[in-house]
C-alpha positions as CSV (number, residue, x, y, z in Angstrom):
1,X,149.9,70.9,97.9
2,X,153.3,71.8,98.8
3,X,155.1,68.9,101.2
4,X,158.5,70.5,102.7
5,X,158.7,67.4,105.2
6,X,157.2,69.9,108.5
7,X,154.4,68.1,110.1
8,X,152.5,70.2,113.0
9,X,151.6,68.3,116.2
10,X,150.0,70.1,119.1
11,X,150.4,69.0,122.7
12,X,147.8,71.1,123.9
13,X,143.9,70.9,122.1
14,X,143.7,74.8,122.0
15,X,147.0,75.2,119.7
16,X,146.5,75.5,115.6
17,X,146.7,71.8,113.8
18,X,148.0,71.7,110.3
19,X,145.3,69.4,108.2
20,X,147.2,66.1,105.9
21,X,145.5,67.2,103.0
22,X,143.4,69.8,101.2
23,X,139.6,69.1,100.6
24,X,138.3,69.9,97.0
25,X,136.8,73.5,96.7
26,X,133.1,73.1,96.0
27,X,132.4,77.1,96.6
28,X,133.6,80.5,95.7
29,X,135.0,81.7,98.6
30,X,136.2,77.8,99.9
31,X,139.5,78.8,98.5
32,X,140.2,81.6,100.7
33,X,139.4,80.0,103.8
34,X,141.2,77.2,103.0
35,X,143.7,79.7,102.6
36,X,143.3,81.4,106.0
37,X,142.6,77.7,107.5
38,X,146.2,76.7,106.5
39,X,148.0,79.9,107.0
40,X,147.4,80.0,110.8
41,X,149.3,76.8,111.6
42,X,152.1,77.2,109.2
43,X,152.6,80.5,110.6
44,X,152.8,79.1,114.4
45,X,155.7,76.1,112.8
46,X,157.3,79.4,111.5
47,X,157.3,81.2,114.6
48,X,158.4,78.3,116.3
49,X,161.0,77.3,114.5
50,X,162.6,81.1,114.8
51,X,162.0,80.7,118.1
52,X,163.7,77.8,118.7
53,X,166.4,78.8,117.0
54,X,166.7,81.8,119.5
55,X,165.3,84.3,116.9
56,X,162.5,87.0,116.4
57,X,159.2,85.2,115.2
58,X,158.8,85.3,111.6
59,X,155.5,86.8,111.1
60,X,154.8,88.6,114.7
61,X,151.3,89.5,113.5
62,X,147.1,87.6,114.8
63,X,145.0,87.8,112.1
64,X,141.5,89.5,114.2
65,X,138.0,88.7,112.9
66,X,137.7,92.4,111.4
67,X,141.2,91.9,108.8
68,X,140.2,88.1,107.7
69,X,136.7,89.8,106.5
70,X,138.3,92.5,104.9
71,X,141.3,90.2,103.0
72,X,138.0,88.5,102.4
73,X,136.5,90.9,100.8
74,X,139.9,91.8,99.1
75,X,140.2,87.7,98.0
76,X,136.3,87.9,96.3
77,X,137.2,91.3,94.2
78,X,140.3,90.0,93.0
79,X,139.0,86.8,91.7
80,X,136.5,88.1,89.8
């Protein structure tokens, strides 16, 4: 895991909170939502940070239901 020295702490319960640490993978697909599970939050630091700095967010894009079952889908044929 990758420490840059950002740490995520929400004010509000309903915004995205950045885990300490990684759990161990036990299953196939653990890894990609994991994945998905950690790219949420650092995506709202991002966007935040831009913001803050008076900018355009970073990545401007939600990741719906319907695309995280097709990257999915894309995750599983890739790794086998």
């Amino acid at each position: 895991m990758l420490t840059v020295g950002l740490s995520l702490m929400p004010r509000r319960s309903d915004e995205p909170a950045m885990s300490p640490s990684a759990p161990p993978l036990t299953q196939k697909h653990d890894g990609f939502d994991l994945m998905i599970a950690e790219w949420i939050p650092l995506t709202y630091v991002l966007n935040n940070l831009s913001g803050g700095l008076g900018l355009p967010d970073i990545y401007p894009f939600v990741l719906s239901p319907t695309v995280i079952g097709k990257l999915q889908f894309i995750y599983a044929t890739v790794a086998v």
